[in-house]
C-alpha positions in Angstrom: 0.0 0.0 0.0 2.5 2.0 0.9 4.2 1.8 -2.8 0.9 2.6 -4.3 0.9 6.2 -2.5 4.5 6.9 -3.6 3.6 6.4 -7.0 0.5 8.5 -6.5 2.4 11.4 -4.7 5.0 11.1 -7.5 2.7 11.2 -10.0 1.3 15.0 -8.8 4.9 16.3 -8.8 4.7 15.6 -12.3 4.5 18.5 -14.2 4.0 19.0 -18.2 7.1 20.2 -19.8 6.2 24.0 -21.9 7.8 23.9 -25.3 9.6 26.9 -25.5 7.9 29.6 -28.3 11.1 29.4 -29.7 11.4 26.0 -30.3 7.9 25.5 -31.8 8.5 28.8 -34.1 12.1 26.7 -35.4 9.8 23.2 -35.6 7.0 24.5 -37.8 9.3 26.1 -40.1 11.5 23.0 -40.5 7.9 21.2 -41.3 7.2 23.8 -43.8 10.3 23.7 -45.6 9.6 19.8 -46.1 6.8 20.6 -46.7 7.5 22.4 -49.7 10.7 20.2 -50.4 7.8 16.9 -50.8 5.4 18.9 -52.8 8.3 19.7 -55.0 9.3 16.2 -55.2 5.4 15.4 -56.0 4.0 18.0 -58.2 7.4 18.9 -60.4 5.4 19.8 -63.6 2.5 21.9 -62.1 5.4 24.4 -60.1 5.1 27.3 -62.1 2.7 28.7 -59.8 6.0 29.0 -57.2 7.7 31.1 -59.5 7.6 34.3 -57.1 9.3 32.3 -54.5 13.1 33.2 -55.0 15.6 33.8 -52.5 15.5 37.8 -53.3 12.3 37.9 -52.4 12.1 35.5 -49.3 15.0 37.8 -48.3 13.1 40.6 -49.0 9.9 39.4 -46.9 12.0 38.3 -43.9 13.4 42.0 -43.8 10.3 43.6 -44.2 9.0 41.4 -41.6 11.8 41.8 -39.4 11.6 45.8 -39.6 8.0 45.7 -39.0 8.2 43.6 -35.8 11.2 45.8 -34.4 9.3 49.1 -35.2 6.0 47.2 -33.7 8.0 46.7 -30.7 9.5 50.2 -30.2 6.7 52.0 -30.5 5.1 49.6 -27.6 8.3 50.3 -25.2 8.1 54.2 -25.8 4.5 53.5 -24.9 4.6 51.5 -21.9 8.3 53.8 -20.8 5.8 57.4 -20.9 2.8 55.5 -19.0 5.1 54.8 -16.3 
């Protein structure tokens, strides 16, 4: 009996491990570059509707993105820095 309420007590101390945002950001775009990479492998003949998808302008999207989130995030800490 006594083994039985360790494993129970143990069991409670258990706690679900958080995937870090992070991580899961890196995981789904690993998936979505296979992703791609298997519907390439699948569908060669019927790719011409990738043809906007170059590295110039996935370079050019990541920027953009990039700038946007940065400026996104400045304007928030000048906000939250004259509240206070």
């Amino acid at each position: 009996m006594k083994g039985i309420k360790k494993i129970l007590k143990s069991s409670k101390k258990i706690k679900t491990e958080q995937k870090c945002q992070n991580c899961q950001i890196i995981r789904i775009f690993l998936l979505s570059v296979v992703f791609i990479i298997i519907i390439a492998l699948i569908q060669s003949d019927k790719l011409h509707y990738l043809n906007f998808v170059t590295p110039l302008n996935a370079a050019i999207s990541i920027i953009s993105l990039g700038l946007i989130m940065f400026f996104i995030k400045l304007t928030k800490y000048f906000l939250e820095k004259k509240q206070n």
